[in-house]
N, C-alpha and C positions, 0 to 999 in steps of 0.2 A: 504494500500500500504506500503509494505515494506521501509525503509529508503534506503538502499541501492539497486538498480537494480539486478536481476541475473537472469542468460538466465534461460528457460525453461527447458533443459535439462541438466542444473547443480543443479536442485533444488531435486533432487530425493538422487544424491552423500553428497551433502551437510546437508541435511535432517539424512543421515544415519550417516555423520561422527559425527554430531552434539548428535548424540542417543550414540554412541558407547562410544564419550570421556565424555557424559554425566554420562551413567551407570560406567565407569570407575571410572570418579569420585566419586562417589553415593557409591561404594562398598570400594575404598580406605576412603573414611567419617568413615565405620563402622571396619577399620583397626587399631592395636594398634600401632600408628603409632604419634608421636606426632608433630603437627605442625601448627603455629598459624593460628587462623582462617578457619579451612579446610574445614569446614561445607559452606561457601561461594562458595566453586570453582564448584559444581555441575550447579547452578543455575544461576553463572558467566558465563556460557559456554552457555547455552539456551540463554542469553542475550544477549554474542556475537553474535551467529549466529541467532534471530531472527532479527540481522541489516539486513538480506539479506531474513531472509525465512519470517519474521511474519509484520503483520501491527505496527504502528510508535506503538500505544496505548498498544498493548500485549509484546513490544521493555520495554516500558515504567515499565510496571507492572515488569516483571522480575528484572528490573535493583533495583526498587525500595524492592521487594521482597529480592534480594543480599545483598542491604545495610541492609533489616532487618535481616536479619541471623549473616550481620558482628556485628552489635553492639548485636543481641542476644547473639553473642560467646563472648561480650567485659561484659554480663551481665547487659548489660542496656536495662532494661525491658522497660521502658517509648519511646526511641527512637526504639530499636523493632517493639511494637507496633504502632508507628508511623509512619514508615516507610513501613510497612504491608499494614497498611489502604492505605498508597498513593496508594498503588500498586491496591488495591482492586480499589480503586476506577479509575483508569487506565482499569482494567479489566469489571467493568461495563461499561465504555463510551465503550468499543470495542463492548461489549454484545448489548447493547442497539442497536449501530449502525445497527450493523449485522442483527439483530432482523425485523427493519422497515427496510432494504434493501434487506432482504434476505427469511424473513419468514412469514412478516405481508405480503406481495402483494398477498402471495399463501395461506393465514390461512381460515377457513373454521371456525366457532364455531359451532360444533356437539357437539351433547352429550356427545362422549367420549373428545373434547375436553375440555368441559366444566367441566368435569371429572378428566381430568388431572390437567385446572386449579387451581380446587379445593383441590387437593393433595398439588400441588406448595406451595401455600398459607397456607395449612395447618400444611406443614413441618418449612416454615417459620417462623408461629407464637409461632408453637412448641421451633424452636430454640433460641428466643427470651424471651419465657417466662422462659427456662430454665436458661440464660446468666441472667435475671432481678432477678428470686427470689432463686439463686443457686449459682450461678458465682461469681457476682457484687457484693451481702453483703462480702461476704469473701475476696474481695480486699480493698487494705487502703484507709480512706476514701480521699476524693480530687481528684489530677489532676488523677492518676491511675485507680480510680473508675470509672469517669467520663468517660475514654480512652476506658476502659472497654467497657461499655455502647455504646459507637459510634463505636465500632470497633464490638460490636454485630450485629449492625443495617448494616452495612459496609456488612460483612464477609452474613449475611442474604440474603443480596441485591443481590451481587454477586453471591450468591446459584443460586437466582429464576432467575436472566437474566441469567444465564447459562442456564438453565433447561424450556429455554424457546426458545434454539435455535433449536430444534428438530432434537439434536446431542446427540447420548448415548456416546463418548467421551468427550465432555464437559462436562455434567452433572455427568459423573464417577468422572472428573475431579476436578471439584466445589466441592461435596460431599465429596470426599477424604480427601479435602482442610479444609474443614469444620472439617470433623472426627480429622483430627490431629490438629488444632487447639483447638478443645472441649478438645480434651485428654492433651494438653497442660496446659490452663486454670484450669481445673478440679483440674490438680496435683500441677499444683501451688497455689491456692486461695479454694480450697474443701477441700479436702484428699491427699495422694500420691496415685499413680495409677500402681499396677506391672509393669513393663516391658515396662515403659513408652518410653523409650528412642528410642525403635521400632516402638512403636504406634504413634508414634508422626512424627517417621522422614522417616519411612518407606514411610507410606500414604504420608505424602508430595512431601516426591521426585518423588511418583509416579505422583502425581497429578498435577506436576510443568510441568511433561512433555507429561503429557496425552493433560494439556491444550497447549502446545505448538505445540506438532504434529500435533494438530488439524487443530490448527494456519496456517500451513504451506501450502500449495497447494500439497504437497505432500501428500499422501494417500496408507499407508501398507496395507488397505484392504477394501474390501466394507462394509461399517459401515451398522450395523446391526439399524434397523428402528424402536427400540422400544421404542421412544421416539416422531413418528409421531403424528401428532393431526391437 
C-alpha cells in the first residue's frame, strides 16, 4: 500500500508524468551541463511519486537508493554502498512479500518450474562467486572489503526475489541493476572498463524505473509471461 492514497483514475496520469520528468531527468544526467549532484534528481523523482503510486517498502528502496547516488556524487564510496544495500534490502522485504501473497498460493512445482528454479540459483551462485574471488581481493582490505562482500550477498538476494515474482519487468529490472552495479565494481577494484560511465548509469536508470512501473498499479502493456513457472 502506497503511503499516500490516490484515486484510481489518477494513477494512470501520474504514472506517466512521473516516467516523462523521470526520462527528462535521466537525459539532462548525460548533458554537459554542470550542477551539483545531478545524478540524484532522476531517482528523487521515482521516490517522490512512489509516495502515491508504489508500496511504503519500494517508497523506501528508492529514497535510500537517492541518498546513495548523493554521497556517490560526494565520492564516498563507503556510504554509497551503504546506503544501496538499505535500499536493496527494502527491495527484498517488498519481493518476498509479494512472492507469498501473490505467487506462492498459485505456484505449481513442474518440471519446468523446477527448471527455472535451478537457473535462479544458479545465476546467483555464479554472481557471488565472481564478487568472492574477483571483486572483493581487489578492494582495500577492512571495512570496504567487508561492505563488498554483504552488498554481494545483498544485491544477489535481490536478483533471485525479483526473479521469483513471475514478472519479466522485475527481473529485467533486478538484472539491469545487477549488470551496472558488476560494471561498476569491476572498474573500480578489477581493471577500468571502456565506456563505463554508460554501462553503469544507462542500465541503472533503466532498471530504477523498470522496477518502479512495475510497482505501480499502472500497467503500459500486457507483460509478456516469460517468466511463468
Amino acid at each position: 500500500m502506497a503511503i499516500f492514497r490516490l484515486q484510481e483514475k489518477n494513477i494512470r496520469p501520474a504514472a506517466l508524468t512521473a516516467t516523462g520528468l523521470f526520462l527528462c531527468a535521466s537525459l539532462f544526467f548525460f548533458l554537459p551541463v554542470e550542477l551539483a549532484h545531478k545524478i540524484t534528481i532522476p531517482v528523487g523523482i521515482l521516490t517522490v511519486a512512489s509516495l502515491w503510486l508504489c508500496p511504503w517498502q519500494m517508497t523506501l528502496a528508492f529514497l535510500f537508493s537517492a541518498l546513495g547516488d548523493y554521497f556517490g556524487s560526494c565520492n564516498n564510496f563507503i556510504l554509497q554502498m551503504g546506503f544501496f544495500a538499505i535500499g536493496h534490502i527494502f527491495f527484498i522485504v517488498y519481493f518476498i512479500g509479494r512472492y507469498f501473497r501473490k505467487v506462492e498460493p498459485d505456484r505449481r512445482l513442474t518440471n519446468r518450474a523446477k527448471g527455472y528454479l535451478a537457473i535462479v540459483l544458479f545465476c546467483a551462485i555464479a554472481l557471488l562467486a565472481v564478487a568472492f574471488t574477483r571483486i572483493a581481493p581487489g578492494a582495500p582490505e577492512g571495512v570496504i572489503r567487508i561492505g563488498v562482500c554483504i552488498y554481494a550477498v545483498l544485491i544477489a538476494t535481490m536478483m533471485v526475489t525479483a526473479l521469483l515474482q513471475r514478472s519479466s519487468i522485475f527481473a529485467l529490472g533486478a538484472v539491469l541493476f545487477v549488470f551496472s552495479d558488476f560494471i561498476l565494481a569491476w572498474n573500480k577494484f578489477v581493471e577500468p572498463v571502456p565506456g563505463r560511465h554508460y554501462l553503469v548509469l544507462v542500465p541503472y536508470f533503466l532498471a530504477q524505473w523498470l522496477l518502479f512501473i512495475r510497482a505501480t498499479k499502472f500497467r503500459v502493456a500486457p507483460e509478456m509471461r516469460i517468466m511463468r513457472f
